[in-house]
ROGUDREN-915596 format. One line per field, with one value per residue (C-alpha): x, y negated, z; residue number from 1. Coordinates in Angstrom, 2 decimals, padded with zeros to 5 digits, always signed. Each point is the difference from the previous one (the first is absolute). Layout:
px	c(X:...);
py	c(Y:...);
pz	c(Z:...);
pati	c(NUM:...);
end
This chain:
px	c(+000.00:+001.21:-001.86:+002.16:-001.27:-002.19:+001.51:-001.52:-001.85:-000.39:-002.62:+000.56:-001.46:-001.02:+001.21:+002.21:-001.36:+001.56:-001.65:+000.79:-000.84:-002.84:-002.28:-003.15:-004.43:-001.07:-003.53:-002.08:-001.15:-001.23:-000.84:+003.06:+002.20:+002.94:-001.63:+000.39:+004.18:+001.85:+003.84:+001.10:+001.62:-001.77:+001.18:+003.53:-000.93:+000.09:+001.93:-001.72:+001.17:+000.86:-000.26:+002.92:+000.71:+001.09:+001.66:-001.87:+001.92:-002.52:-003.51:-002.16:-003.74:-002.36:-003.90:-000.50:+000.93:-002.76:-002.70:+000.92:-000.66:-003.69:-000.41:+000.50:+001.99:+000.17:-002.62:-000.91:+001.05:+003.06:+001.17:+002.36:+001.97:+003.51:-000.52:+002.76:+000.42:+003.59:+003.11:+003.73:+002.40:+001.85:-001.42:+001.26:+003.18:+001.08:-000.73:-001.42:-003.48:-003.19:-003.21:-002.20:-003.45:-002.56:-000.34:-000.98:+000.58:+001.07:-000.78:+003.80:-000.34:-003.71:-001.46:-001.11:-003.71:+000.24:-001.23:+002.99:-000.26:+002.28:+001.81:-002.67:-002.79:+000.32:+003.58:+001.98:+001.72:+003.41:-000.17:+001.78:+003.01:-000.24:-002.13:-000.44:-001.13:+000.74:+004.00:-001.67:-001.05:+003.59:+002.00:+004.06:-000.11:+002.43:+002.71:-000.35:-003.45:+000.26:-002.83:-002.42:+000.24:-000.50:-002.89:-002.10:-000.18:-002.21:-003.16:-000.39:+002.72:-000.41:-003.64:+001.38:+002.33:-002.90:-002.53:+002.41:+002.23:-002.97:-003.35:+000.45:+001.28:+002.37:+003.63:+002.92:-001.35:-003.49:-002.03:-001.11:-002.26:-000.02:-002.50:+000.43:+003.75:+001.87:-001.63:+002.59:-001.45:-000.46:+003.20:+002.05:-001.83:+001.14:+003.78:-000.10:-001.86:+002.65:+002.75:-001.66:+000.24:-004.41:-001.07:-001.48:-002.95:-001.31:-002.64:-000.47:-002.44:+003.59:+002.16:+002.84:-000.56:-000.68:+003.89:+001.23:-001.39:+001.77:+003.31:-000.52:-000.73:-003.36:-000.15:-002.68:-002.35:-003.22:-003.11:-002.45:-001.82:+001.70:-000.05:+003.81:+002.22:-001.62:-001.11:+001.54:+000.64:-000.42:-001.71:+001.49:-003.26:+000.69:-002.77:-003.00:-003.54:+001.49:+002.02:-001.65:-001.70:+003.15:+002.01:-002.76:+000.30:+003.62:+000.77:+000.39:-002.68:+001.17:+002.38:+000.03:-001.15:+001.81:-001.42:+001.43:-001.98:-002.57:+001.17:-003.01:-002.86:-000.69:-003.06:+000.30:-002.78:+000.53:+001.08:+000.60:-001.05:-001.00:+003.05:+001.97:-001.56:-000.03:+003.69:+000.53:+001.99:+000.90:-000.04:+002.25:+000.14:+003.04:+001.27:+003.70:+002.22:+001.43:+003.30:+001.82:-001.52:+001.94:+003.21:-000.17:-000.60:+002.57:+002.62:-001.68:+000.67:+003.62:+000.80:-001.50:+000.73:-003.04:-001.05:-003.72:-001.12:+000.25:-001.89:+000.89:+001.82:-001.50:+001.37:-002.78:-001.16:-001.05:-002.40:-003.17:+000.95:+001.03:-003.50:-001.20:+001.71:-001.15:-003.45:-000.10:+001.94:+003.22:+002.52:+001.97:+001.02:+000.47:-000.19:+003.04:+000.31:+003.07:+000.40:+003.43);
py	c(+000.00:-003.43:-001.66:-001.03:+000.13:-003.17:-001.79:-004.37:-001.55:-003.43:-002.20:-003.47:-002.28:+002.98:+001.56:+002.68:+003.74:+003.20:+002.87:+003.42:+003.35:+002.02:+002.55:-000.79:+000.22:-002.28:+001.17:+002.97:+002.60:+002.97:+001.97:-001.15:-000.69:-000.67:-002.79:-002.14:+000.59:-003.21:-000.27:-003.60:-002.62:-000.41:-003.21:+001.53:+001.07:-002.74:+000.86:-000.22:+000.12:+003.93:+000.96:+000.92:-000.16:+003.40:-000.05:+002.99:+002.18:+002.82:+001.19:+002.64:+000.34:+001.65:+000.98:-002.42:-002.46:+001.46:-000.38:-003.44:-000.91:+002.07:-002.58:+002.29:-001.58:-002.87:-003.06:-002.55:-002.82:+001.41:+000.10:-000.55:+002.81:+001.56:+003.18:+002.21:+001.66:+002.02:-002.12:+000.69:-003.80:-002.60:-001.93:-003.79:+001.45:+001.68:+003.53:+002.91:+000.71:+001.87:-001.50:+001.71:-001.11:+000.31:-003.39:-001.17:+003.54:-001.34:-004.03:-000.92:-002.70:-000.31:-000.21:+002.85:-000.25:+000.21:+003.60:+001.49:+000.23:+000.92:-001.85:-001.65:+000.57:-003.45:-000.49:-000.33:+002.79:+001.53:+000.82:-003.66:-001.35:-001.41:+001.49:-001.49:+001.64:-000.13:+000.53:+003.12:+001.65:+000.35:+002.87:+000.59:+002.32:+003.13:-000.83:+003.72:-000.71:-002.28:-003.03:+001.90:+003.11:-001.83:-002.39:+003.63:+000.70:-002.58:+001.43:+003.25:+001.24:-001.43:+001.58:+003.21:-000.02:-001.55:+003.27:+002.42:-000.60:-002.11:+001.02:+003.89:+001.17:+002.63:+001.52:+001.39:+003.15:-001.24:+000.35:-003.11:-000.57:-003.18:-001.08:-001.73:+000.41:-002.98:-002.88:-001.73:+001.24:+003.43:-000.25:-001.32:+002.77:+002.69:-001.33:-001.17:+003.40:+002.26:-001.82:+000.25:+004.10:-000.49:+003.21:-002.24:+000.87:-002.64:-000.38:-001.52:+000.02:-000.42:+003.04:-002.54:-001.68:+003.43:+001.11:-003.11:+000.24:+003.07:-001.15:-002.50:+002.62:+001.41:+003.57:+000.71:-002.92:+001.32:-001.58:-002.17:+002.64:+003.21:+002.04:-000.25:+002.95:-001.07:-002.43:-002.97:-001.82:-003.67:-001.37:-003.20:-001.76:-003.05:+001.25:-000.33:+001.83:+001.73:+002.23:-000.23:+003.17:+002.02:-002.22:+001.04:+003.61:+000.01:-000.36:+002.92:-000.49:-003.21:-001.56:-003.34:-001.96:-003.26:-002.65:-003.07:-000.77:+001.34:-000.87:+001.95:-001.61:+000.36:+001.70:+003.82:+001.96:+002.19:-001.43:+004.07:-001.40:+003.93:+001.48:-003.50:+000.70:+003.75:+000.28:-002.55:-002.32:-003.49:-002.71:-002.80:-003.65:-001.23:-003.43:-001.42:+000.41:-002.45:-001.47:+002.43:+002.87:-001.60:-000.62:+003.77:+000.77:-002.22:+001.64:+003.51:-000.94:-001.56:+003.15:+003.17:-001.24:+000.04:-002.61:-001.35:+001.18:-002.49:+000.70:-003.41:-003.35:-003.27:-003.35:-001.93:-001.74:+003.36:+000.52:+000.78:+002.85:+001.66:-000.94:+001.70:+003.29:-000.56:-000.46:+003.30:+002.33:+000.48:-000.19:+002.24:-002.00:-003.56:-002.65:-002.81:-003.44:-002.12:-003.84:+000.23);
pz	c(+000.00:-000.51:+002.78:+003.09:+003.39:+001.00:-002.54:-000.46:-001.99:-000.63:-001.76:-000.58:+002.68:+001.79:+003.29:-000.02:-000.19:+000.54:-001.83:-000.16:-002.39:+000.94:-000.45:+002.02:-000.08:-001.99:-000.04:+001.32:-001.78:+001.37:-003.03:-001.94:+002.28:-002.03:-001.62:+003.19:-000.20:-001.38:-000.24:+000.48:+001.87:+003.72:+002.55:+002.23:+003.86:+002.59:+002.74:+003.09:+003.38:+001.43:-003.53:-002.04:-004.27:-001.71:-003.75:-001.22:-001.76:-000.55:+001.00:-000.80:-000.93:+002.01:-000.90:+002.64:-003.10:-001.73:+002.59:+000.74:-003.55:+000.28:+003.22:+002.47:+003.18:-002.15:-000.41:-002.81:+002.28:+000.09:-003.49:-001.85:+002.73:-001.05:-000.16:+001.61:+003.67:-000.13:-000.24:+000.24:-000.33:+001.71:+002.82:+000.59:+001.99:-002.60:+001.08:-001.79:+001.21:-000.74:+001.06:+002.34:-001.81:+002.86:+001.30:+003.71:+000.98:+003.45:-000.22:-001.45:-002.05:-000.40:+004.03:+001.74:-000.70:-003.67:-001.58:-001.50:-003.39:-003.08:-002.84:-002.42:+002.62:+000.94:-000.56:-003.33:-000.91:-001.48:-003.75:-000.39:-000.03:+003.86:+002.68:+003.51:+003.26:+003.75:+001.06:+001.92:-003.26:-001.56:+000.68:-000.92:-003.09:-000.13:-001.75:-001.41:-001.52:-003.15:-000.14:-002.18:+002.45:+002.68:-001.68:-000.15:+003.86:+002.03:-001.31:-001.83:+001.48:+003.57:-000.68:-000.73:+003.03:+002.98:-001.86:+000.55:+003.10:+001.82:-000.54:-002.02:+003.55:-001.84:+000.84:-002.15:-001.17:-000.40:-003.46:-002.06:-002.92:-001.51:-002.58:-003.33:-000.38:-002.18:+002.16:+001.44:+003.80:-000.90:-001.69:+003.45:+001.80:-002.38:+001.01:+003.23:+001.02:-001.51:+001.64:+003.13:-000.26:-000.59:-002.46:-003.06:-002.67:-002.47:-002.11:-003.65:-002.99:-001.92:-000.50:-000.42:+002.92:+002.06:-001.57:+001.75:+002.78:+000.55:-000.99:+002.62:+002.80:-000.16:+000.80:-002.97:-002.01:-000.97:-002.02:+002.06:+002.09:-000.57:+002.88:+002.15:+001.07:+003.30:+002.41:+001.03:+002.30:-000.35:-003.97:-001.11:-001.76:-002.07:-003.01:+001.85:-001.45:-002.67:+002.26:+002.74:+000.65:-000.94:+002.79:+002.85:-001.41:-000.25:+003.64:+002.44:+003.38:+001.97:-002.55:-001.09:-003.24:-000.42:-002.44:-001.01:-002.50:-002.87:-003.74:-001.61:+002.22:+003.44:+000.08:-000.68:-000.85:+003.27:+003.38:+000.78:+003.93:+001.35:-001.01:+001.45:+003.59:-000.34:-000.64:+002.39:-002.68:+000.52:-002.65:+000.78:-001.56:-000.65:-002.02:-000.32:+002.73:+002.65:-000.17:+002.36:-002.49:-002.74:+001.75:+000.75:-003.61:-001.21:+002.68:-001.41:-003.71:+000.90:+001.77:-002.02:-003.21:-000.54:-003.08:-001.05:-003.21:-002.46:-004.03:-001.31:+000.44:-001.73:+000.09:+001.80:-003.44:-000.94:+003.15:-002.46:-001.48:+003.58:+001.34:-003.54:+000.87:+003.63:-000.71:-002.45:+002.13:-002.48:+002.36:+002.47:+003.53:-000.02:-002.79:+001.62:-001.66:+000.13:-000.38:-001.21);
pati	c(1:2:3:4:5:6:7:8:9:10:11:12:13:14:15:16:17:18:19:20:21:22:23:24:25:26:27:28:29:30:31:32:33:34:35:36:37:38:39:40:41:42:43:44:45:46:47:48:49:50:51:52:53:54:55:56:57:58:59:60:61:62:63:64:65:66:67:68:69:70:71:72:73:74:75:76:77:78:79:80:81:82:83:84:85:86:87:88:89:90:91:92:93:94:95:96:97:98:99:100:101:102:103:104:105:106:107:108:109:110:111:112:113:114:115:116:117:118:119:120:121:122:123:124:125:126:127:128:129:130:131:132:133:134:135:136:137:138:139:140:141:142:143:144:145:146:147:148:149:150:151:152:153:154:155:156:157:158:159:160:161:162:163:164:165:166:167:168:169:170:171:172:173:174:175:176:177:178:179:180:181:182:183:184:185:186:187:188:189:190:191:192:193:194:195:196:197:198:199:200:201:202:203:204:205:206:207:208:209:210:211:212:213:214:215:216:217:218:219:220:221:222:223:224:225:226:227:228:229:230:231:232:233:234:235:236:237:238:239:240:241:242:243:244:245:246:247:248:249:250:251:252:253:254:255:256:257:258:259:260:261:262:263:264:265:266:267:268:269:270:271:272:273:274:275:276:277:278:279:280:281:282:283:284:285:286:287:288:289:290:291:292:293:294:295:296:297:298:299:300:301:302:303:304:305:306:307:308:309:310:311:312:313:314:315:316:317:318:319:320:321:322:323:324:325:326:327:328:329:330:331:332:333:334:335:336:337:338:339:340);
end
């Protein structure tokens, strides 16, 4: 890209204005979304007091991305929002960072009464040249993860890690199914639960995507409700209704379902509620992670070897067609874009 970061601008007889490249919501549209997106230059971040400045030098897109530009978690009065949660750059210090994206998680920066929220919820967010956010939210980044590594973890992959190591309840030796592999959560679960010595199975409607999930340590990937070697322990949910029922039936009597989210709707046509009390199951919510989840996975990444799963790098001038491959499912992990 040719831009430079927060570079001026200056019109005769006119004040001074910084600007930066961005990709951000222009517009809502929840039937197509992608019709809201506009690339462009957006006004730099003020700095405010107890906030800090980060260079971004990479961030990732997220579904999240998607749904904001559908209007979910994101209003009218709003817009225009840049879009953009997961960061890796350089804060106003001149450190390398990542940004931890939930905001107000503990009142830094923001006053404890405000409702945390995350990036372009109410604040704007990192698929820009400069993002801004509270000192708290910035942590040191590896020096063994590169920027667009590191860009992928504060929310798929801190999603990944809180489902599994928080809320599934499971132990090394413990069997795993996670839904819909090639999203970038069900991805970071396949990884993060074979590192973790967790017995892995998969599922996909893609036979490609079923192959890598087993190069990336599933046990076995099957088609979207084929019956598994056995039952597991703990599901890993990100699809919502279209795998629902399979999930519930999956799981062995009292193990756990763990949704994060529900890509094909989230209504299923069975809620499967005699077998849930019957077998004594438990069906957990679970959303992002906090801040001490993601200096754990950070420390967990640095120290394994263990490496997000990247399918493509675009300069961030080239944000459409990563939201295009988003939006239609043609991708395997994470989608990063760079600003340089």
């Amino acid at each position: 890209m040719c831009h430079t970061n927060a570079w001026f601008r200056h019109a005769p007889a006119r004040p001074i204005v910084m600007v930066m490249f961005a990709a951000y919501a222009a517009r809502i549209d929840r039937d197509h979304p992608l019709n809201g997106l506009e690339l462009g230059e957006r006004p730099a971040p003020e700095v405010k007091p107890g906030w800090t400045t980060v260079n971004v030098k990479a961030a990732s897109l997220n579904h999240h991305d998607l749904w904001s530009l559908r209007g979910v978690g994101l209003g009218e009065e709003a817009l225009p929002m840049i879009l953009g949660c997961d960061a890796a750059g350089i804060d106003a210090d001149g450190n390398e960072v990542v940004v931890h994206s939930v905001i107000g998680e503990t009142g830094h920066g923001v006053g404890p009464r405000e409702k945390r929220s995350i990036l372009t919820e109410k604040y704007q967010g990192t698929f820009a040249e400069q993002v801004t956010v509270p000192v708290w939210n910035v942590l040191p980044k590896p020096k063994e993860l590169s920027f667009a590594e590191a860009a992928c973890l504060p929310t798929a992959w801190l999603t990944a890690y809180r489902m599994l190591f928080t809320n599934a309840g499971v132990r090394p030796g413990d069997s795993v199914l996670v839904q819909g592999a090639g999203g970038g959560v069900a991805t970071a679960a396949i990884v993060l639960g074979k590192a973790a010595g967790l017995r892995m199975y998969a599922t996909s409607r893609d036979e490609a995507k079923r192959k890598r999930a087993v190069e990336l340590g599933a046990v076995e990937a099957f088609e979207p409700g084929a019956r598994l070697p056995q039952r597991v322990d703990a599901v890993i949910e990100t699809v919502g209704a279209a795998t629902w029922s399979h999930s519930v039936k999956s799981l062995r009597p009292g193990g756990t379902l763990v949704i994060s989210g529900a890509t094909s709707g989230p209504n299923p046509p069975s809620a499967e509620l005699n077998r849930i009390f019957f077998l004594e199951l438990k069906v957990v919510g679970s959303t992002m992670g906090s801040k001490d989840e993601l200096e754990d996975l950070l420390s967990f990444c640095a120290a394994t070897g263990v490496r997000p799963v990247i399918d493509e790098v675009l300069p961030l001038d080239r944000a459409r067609e990563g939201f295009d491959r988003m939006a239609g499912g043609d991708l395997f992990g994470k989608i990063v874009l760079t600003t340089s």
